[in-house]
Backbone as JSON, one array per atom type, in Angstrom:
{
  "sequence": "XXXXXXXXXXXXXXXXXXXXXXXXXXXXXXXXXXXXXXXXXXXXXXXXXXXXXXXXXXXXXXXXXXXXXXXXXXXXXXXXXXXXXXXXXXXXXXXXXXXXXXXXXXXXXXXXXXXXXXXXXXXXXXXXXXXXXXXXXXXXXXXXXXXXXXXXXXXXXXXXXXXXXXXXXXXXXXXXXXXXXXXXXXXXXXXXXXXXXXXXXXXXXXXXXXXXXXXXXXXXXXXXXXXXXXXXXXXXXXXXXXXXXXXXXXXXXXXXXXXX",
  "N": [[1.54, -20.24, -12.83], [1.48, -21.23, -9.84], [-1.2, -23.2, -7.09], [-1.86, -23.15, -4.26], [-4.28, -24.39, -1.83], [-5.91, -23.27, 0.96], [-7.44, -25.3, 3.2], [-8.0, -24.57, 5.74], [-10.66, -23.13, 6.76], [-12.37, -25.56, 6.08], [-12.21, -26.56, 8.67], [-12.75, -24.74, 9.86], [-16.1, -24.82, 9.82], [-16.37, -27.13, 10.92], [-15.55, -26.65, 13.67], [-17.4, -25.18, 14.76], [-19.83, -26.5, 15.13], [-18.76, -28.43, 16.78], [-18.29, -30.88, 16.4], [-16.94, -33.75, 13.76], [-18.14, -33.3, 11.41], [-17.78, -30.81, 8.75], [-15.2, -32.83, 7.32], [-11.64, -32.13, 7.37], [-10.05, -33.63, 5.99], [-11.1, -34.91, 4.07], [-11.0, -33.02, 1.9], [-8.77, -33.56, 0.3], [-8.54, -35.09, -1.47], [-10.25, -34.01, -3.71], [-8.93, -31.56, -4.12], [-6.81, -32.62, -5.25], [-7.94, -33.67, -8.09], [-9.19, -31.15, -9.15], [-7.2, -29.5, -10.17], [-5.41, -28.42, -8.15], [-1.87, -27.45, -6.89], [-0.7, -27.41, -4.29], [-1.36, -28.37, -0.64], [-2.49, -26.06, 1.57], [-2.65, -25.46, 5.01], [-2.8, -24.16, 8.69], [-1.74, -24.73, 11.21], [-2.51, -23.4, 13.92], [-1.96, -21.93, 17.5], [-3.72, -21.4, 19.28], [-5.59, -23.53, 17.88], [-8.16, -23.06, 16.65], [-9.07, -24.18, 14.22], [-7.77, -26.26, 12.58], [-6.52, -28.76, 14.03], [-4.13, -30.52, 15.59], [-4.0, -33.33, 15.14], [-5.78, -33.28, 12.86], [-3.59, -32.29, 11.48], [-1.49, -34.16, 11.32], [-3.14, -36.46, 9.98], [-3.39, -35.2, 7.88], [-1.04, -34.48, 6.25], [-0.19, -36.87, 5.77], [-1.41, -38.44, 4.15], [-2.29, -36.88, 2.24], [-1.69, -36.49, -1.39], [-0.48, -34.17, -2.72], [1.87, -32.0, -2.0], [2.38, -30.21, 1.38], [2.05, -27.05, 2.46], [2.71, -26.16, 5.59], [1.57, -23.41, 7.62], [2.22, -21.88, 10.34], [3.44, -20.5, 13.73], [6.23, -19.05, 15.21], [6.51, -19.46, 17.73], [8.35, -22.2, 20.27], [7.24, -24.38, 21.19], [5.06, -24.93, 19.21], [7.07, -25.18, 16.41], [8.4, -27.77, 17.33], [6.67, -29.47, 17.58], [5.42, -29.19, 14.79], [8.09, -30.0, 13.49], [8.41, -32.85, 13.88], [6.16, -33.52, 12.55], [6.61, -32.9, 9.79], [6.11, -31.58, 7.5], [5.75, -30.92, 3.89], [6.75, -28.33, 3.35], [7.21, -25.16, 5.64], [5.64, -22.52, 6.32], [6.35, -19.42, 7.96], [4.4, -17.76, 10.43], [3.5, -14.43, 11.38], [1.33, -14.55, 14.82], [-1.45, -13.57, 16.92], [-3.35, -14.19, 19.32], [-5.98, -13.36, 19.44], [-6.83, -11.93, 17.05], [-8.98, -11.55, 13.86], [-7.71, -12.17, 11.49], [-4.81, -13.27, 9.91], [-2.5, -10.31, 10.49], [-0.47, -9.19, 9.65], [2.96, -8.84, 8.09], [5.79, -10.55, 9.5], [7.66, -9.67, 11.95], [10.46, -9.47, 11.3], [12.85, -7.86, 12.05], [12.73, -7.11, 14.72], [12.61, -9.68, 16.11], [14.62, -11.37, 15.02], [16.79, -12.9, 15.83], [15.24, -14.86, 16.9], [13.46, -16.29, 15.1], [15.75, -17.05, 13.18], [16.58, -19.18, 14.62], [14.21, -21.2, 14.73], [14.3, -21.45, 12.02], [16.59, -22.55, 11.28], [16.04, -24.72, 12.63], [14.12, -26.01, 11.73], [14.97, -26.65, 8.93], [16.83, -28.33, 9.65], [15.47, -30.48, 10.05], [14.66, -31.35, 7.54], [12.84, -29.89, 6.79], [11.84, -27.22, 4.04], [11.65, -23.93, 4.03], [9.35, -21.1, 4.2], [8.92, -17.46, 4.66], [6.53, -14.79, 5.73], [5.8, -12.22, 5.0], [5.58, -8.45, 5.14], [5.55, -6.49, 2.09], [8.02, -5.1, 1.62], [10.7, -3.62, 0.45], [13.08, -3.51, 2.69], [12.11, -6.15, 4.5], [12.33, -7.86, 2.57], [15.29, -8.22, 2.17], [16.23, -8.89, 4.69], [14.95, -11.63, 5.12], [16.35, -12.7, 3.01], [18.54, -12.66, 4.38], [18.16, -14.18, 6.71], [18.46, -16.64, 5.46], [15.82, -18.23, 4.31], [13.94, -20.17, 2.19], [12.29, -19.33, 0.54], [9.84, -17.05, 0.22], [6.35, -15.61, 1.33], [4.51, -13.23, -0.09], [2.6, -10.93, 1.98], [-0.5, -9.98, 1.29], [-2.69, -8.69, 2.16], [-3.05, -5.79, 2.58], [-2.97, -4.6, -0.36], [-5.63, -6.44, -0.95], [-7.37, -5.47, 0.77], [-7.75, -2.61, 0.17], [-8.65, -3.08, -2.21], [-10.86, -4.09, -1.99], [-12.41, -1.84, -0.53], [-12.69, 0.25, -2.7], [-13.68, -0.8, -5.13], [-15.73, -2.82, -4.33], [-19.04, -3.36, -2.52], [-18.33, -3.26, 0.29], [-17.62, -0.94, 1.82], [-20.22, -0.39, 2.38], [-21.0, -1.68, 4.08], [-21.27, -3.84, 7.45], [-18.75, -4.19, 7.97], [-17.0, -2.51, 6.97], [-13.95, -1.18, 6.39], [-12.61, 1.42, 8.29], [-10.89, 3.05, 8.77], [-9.9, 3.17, 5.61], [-12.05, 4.67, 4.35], [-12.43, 6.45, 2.34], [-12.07, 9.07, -0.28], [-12.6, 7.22, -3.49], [-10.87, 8.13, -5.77], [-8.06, 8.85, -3.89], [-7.67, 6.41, -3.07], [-7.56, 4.61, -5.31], [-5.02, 5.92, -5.85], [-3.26, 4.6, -3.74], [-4.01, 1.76, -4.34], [-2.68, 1.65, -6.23], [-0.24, 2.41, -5.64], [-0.03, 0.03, -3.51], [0.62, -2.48, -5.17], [2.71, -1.78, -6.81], [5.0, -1.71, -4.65], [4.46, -4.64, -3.79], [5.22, -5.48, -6.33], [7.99, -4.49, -6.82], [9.17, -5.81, -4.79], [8.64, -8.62, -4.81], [10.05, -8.56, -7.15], [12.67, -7.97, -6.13], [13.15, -10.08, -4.41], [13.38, -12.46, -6.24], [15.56, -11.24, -7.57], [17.38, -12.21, -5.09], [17.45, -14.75, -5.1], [15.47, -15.69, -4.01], [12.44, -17.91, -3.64], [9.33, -17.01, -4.6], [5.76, -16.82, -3.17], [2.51, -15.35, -2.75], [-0.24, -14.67, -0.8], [-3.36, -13.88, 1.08], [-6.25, -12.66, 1.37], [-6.96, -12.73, -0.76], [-9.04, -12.81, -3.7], [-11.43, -13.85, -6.13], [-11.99, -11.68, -7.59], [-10.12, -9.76, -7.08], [-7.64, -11.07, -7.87], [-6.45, -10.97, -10.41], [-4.72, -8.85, -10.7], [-2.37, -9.73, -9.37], [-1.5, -11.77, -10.44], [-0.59, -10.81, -12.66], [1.99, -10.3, -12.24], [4.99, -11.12, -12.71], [7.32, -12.12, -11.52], [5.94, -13.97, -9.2], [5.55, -16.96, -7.96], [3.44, -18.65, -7.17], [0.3, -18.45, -5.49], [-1.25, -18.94, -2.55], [-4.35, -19.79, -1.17], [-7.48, -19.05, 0.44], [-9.86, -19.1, 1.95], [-11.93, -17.48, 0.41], [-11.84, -19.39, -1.73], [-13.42, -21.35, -0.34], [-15.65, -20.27, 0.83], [-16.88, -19.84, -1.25], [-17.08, -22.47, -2.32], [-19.55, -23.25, -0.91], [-21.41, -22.52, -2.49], [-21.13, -23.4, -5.0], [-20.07, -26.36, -5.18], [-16.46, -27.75, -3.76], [-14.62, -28.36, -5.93], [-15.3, -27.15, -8.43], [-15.3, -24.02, -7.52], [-12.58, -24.45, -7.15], [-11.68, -25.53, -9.88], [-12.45, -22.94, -10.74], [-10.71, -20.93, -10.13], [-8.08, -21.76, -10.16], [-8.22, -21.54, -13.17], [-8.72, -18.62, -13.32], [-6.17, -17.92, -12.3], [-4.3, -19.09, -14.04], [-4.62, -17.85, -16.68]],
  "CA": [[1.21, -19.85, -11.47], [1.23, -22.73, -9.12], [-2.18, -22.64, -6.39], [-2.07, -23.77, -2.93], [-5.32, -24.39, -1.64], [-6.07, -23.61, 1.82], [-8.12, -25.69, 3.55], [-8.67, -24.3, 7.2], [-12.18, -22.87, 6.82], [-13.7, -26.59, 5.95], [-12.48, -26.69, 10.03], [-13.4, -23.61, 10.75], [-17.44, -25.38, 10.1], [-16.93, -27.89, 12.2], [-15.26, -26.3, 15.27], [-18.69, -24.32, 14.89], [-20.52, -27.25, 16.15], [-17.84, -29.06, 17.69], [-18.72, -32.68, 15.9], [-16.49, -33.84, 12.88], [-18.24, -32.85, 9.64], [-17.21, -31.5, 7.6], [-13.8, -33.27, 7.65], [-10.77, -31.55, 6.33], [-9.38, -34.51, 4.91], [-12.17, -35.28, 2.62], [-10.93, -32.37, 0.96], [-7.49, -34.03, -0.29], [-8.41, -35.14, -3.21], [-10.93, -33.16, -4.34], [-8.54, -30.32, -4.27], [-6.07, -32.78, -5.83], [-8.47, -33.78, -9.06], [-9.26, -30.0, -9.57], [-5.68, -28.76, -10.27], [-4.7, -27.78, -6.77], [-0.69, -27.79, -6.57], [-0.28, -27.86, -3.06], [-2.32, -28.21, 0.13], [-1.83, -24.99, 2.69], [-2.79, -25.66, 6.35], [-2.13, -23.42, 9.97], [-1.92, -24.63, 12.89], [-2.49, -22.17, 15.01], [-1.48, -22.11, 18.84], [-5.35, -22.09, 19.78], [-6.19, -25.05, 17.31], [-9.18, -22.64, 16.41], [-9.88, -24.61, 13.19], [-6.62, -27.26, 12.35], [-6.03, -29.68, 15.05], [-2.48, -31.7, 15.53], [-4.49, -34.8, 14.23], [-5.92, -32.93, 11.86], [-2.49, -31.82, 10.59], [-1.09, -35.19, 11.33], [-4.17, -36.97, 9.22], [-3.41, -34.2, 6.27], [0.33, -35.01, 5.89], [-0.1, -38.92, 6.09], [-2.77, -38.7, 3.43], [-1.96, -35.94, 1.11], [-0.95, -36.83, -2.32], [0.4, -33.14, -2.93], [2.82, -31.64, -1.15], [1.61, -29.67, 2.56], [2.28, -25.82, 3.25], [2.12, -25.8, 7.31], [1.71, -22.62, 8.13], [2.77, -21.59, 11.97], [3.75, -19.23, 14.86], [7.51, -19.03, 15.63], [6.47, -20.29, 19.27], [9.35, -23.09, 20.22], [6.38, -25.71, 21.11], [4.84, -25.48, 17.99], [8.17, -25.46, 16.0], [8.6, -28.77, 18.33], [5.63, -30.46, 16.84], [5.78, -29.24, 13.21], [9.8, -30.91, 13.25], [7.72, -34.16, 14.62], [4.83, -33.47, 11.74], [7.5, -33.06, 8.65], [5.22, -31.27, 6.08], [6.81, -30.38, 2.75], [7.19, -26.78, 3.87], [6.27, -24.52, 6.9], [5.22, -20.93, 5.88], [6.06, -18.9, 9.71], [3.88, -16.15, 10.38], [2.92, -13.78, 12.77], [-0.05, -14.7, 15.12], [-2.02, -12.74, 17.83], [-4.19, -14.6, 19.81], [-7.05, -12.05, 19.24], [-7.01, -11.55, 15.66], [-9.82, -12.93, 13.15], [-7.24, -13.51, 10.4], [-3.15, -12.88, 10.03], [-2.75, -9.11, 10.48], [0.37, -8.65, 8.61], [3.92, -9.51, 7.89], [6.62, -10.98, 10.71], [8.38, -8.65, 12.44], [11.74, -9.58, 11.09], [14.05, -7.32, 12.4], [13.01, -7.53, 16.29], [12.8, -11.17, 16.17], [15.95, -11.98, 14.37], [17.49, -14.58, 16.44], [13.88, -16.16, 17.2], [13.31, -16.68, 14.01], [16.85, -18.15, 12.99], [16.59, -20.43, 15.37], [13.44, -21.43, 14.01], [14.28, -22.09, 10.78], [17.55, -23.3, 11.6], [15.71, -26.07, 13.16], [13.17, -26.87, 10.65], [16.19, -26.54, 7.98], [17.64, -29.69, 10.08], [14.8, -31.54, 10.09], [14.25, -31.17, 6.16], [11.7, -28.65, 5.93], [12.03, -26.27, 3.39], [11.04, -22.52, 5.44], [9.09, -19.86, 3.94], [8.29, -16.53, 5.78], [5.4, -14.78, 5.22], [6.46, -10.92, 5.55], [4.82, -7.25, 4.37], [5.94, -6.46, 0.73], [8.82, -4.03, 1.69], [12.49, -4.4, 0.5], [13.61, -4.71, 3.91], [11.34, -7.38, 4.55], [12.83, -9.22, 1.79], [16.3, -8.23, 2.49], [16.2, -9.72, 6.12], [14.63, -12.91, 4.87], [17.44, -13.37, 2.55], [19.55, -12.81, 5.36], [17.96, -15.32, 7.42], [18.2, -17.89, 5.45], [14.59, -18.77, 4.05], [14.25, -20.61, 0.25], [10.96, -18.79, 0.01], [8.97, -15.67, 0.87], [5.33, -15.17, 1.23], [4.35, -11.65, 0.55], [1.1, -10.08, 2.68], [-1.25, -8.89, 0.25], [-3.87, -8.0, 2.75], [-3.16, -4.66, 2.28], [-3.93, -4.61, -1.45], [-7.13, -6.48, -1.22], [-8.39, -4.37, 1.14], [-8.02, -1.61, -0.21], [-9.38, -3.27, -3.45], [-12.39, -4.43, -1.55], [-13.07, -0.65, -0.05], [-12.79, 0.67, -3.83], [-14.69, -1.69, -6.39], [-16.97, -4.3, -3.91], [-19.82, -3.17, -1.77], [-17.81, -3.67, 1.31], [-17.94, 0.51, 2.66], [-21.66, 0.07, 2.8], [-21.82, -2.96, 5.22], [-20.91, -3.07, 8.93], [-17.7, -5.09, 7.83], [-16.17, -1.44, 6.48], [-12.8, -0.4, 7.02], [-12.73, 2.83, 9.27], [-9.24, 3.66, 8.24], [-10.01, 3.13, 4.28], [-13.45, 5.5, 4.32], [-11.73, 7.55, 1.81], [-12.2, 9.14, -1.85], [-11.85, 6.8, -4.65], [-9.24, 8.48, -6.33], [-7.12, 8.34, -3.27], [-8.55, 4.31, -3.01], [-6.94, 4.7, -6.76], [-3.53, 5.79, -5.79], [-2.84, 3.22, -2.55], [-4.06, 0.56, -4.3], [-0.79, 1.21, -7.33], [1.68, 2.1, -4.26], [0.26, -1.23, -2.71], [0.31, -2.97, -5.95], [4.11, -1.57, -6.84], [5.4, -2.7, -3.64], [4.3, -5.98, -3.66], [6.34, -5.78, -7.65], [9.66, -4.56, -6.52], [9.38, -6.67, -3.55], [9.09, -9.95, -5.48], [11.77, -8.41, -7.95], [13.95, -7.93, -5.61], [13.95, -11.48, -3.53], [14.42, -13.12, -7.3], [17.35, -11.38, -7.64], [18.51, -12.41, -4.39], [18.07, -16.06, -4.94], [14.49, -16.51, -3.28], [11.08, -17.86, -4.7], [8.03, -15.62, -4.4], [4.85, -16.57, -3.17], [1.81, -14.2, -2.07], [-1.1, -15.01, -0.25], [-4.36, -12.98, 2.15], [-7.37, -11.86, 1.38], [-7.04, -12.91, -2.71], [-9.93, -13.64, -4.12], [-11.94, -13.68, -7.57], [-12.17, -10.07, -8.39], [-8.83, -9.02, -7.29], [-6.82, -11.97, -7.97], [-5.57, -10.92, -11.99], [-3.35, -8.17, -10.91], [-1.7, -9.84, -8.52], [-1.09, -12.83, -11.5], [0.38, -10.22, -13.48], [3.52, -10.02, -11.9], [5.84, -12.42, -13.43], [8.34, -12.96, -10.41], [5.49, -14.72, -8.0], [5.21, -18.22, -9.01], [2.82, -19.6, -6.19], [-0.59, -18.03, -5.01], [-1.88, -19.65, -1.58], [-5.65, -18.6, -1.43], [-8.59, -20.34, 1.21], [-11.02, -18.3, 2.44], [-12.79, -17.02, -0.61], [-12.4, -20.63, -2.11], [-13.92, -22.02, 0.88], [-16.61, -19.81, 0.48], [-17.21, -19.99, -2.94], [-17.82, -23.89, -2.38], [-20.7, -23.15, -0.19], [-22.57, -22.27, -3.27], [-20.72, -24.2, -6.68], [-18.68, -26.86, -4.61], [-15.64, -27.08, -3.91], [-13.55, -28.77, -7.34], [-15.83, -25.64, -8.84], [-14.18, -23.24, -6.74], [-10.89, -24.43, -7.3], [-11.21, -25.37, -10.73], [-12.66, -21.51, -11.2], [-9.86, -20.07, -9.72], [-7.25, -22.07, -10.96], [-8.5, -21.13, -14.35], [-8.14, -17.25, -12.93], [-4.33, -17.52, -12.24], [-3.54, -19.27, -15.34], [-4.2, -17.37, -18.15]],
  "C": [[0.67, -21.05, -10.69], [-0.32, -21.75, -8.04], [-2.1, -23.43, -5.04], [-3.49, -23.72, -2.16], [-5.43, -24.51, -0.01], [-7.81, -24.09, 2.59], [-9.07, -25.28, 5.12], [-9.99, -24.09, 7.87], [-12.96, -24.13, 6.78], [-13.44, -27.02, 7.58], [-12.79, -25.86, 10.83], [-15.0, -23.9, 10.96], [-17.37, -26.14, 10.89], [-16.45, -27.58, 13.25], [-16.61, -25.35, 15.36], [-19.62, -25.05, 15.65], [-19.82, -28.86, 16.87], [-17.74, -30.66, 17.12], [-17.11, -32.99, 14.55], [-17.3, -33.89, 11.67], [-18.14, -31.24, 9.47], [-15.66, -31.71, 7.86], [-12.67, -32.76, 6.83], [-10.22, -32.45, 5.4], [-10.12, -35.14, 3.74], [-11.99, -34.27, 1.53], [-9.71, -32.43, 0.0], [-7.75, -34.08, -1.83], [-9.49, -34.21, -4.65], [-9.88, -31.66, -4.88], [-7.74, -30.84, -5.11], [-6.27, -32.8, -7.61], [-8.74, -32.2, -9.78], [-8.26, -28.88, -9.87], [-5.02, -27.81, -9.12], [-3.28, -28.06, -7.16], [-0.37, -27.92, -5.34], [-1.42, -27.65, -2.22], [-2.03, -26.99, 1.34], [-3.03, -25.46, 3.92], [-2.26, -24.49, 7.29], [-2.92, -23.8, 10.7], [-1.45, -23.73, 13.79], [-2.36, -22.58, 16.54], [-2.71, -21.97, 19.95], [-6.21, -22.52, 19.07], [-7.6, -24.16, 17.31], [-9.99, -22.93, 15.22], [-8.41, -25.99, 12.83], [-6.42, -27.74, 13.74], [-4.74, -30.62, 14.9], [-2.85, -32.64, 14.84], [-5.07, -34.03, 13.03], [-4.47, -32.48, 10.66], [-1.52, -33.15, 10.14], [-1.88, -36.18, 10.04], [-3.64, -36.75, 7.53], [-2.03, -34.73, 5.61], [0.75, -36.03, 5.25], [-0.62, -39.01, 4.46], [-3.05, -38.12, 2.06], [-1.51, -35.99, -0.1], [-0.04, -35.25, -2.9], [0.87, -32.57, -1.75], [1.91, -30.31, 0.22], [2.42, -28.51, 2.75], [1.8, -25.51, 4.47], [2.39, -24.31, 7.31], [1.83, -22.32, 10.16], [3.45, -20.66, 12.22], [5.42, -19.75, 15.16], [7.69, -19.81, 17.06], [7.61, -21.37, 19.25], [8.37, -24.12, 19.98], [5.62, -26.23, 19.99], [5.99, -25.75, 16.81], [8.62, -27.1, 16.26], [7.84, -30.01, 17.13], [5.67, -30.66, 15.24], [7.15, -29.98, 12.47], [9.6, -32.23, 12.88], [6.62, -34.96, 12.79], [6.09, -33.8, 10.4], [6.85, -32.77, 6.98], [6.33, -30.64, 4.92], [7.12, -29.05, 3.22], [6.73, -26.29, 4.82], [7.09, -23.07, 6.15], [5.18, -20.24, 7.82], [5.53, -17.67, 9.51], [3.3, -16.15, 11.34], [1.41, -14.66, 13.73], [-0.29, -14.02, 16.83], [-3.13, -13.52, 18.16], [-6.14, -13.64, 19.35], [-7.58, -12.13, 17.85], [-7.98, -12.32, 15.15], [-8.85, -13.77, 12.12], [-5.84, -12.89, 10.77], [-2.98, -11.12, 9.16], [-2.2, -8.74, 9.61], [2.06, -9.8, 8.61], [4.62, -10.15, 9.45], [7.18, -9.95, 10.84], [9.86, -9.3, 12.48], [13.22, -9.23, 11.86], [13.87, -7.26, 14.14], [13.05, -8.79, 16.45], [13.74, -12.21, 15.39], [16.07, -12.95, 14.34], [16.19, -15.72, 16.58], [13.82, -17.32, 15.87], [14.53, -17.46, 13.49], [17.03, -19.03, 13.77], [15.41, -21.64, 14.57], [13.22, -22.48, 12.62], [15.31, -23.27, 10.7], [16.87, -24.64, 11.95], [14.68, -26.88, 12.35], [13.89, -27.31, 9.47], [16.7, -28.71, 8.48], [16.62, -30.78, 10.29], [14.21, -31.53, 8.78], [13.7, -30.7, 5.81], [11.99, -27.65, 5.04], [10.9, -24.76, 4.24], [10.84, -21.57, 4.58], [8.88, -18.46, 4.8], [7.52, -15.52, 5.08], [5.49, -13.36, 5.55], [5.5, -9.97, 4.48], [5.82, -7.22, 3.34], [6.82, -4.88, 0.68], [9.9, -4.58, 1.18], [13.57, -4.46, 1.82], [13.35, -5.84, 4.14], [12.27, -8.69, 3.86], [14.29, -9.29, 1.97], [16.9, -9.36, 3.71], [15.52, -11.32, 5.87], [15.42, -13.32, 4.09], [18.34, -13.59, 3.67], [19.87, -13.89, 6.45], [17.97, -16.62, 6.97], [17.18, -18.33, 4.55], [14.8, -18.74, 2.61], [13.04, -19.54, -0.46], [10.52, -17.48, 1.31], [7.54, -15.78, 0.43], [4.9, -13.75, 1.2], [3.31, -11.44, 0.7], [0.36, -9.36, 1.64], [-2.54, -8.57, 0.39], [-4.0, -6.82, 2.56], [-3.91, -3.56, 1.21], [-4.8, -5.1, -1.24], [-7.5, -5.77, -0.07], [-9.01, -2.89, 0.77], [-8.7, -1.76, -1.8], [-10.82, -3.12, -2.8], [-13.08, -3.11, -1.17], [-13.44, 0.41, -1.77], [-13.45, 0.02, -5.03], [-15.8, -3.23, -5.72], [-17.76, -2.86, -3.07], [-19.3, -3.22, -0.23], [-18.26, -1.97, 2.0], [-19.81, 0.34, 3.18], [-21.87, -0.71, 3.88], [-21.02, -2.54, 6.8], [-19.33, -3.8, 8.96], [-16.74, -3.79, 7.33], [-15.19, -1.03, 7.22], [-12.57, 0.83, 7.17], [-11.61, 3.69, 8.09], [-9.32, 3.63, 6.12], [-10.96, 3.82, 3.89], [-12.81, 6.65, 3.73], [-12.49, 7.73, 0.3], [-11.68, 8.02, -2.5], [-10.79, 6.76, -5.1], [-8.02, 8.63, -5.14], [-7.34, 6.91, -3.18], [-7.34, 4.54, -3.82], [-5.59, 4.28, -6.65], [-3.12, 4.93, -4.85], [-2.8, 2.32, -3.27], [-2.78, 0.61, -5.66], [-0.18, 1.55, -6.81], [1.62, 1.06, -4.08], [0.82, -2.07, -3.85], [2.19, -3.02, -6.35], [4.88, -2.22, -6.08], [5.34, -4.05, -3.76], [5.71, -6.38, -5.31], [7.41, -5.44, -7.37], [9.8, -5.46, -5.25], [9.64, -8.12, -4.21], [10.2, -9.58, -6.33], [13.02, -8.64, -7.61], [14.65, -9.58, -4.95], [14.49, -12.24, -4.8], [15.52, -12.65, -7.45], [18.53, -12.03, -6.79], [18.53, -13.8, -4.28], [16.38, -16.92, -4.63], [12.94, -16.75, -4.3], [9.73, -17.5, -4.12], [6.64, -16.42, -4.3], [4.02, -15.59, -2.76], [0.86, -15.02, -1.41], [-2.17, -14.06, 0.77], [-5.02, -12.06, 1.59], [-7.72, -11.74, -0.71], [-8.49, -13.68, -2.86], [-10.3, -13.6, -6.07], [-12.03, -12.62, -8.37], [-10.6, -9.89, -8.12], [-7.23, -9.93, -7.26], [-5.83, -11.36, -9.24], [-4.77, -9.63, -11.22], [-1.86, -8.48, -10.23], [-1.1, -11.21, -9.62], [-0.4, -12.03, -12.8], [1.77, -9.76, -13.63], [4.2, -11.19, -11.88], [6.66, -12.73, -12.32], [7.65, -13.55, -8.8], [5.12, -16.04, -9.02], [4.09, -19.18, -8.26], [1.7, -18.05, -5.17], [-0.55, -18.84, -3.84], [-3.03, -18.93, -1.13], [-6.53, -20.08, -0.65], [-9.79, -19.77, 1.02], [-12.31, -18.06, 1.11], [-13.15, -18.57, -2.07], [-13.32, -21.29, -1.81], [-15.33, -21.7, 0.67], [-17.51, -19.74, -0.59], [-18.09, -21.22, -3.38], [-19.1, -24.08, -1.77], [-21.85, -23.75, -1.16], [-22.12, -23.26, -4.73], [-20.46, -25.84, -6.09], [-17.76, -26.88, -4.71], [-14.47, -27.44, -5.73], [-14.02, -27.18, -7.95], [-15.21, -24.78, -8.57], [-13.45, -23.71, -6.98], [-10.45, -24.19, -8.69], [-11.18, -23.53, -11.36], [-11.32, -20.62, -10.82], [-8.39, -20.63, -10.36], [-7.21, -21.54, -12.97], [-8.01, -19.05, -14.48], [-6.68, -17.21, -13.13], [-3.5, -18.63, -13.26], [-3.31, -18.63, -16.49], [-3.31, -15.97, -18.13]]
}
């Protein structure tokens, strides 16, 4: 199980007080020495923690390979062509949102999207898309084209987090999840299923399976138990993690998670 390490949160501290520390790129090699496989990045379309130079910096500098994540937008498409990171992961984004809600909306944005890729395709990028864990989903991303799929697995950890963390008690509780247990129970092996015939299915059709959102330390192993994802991409709860261990700690801890 390869690990992509996203970095965004060490810029989500300093757009907090606007200065440069802590610097994302100080986190290159640290992530590299601690068995990171790749570096994940998003630039987002209001630079709310990754900046162009910051993405520019990361690229230049990077001894493992760079997962840009990005918005379908043309102008950022524009820049990322310009940038030339080993891969761009496209996914949804809503100005509004705290984090990435859910999958791409595939099937109304067809042509957007083949254009898209089409164009990152011609400028050597290899194009993941970062879609909910349906077999349409994955159908339509074969269709389009893309070497890789990201599948959304916000769904599952949330509903992990409302069923085995402390999360219902705080003011951070999901409304819509304020349920029995034993229903908790059953969602979280529909969500859990899904996500397994979903990766089943894109290997058959050719494509390679990562997941990524909202994975952390507790509910990471089931999602490492499904043999046809070969690539986690996990920040947030790293990020966090380093607060208190630092970060090689965090990485190496988690890397250690999605190996055995």
């Amino acid at each position: 199980m390869l690990l992509g390490v996203n970095i965004d949160h060490i810029a989500t501290l300093r757009e907090a007080r606007k200065i440069n520390d802590p610097n994302p790129l100080d986190a290159l090699s640290i992530c590299k020495l601690s068995g990171a496989d790749q570096i994940t990045i998003h630039l987002r379309e209001d630079r709310r923690h990754i900046h162009d130079l910051d993405a520019k910096a990361i690229i230049e500098h990077s001894a493992l390979p760079i997962n840009l994540e990005c918005s379908i937008n043309s102008t950022i498409i524009d820049i990322v062509c310009k940038l030339k990171p080993y891969r761009v992961t496209l996914v949804p984004e809503n100005r509004k949102e705290v984090t990435t809600e859910g999958g791409l909306d595939l099937e109304n944005n067809f042509q957007k999207i083949s254009r898209a890729i089409a164009q990152l395709q011609n400028s050597g990028i290899e194009v993941s898309l970062f879609i909910d864990p349906t077999l349409k989903s994955v159908e339509l991303a074969n269709m389009l084209g893309a070497s890789w799929i990201e599948l959304h697995t916000g769904s599952y950890a949330n509903i992990f987090a409302m069923l085995y963390t402390n999360l219902k008690h705080t003011q951070h509780s999901i409304k819509e999840l304020e349920l029995p247990n034993e229903k908790l129970k059953n969602m979280l092996d529909t969500s859990l299923e899904n996500i397994k015939n979903s990766s089943s299915l894109a290997v058959n059709l050719g494509l390679k399976v990562a997941a990524g959102h909202g994975l952390n330390y507790q509910n990471v192993k089931n999602i490492c138990e499904l043999k046809d994802i070969i690539e986690l991409n996990i920040g947030q709860s790293i990020i966090a993690r380093s607060v208190f261990t630092g970060l090689s700690s965090a990485i190496v801890e988690m890397k250690n998670l999605i190996s055995k």
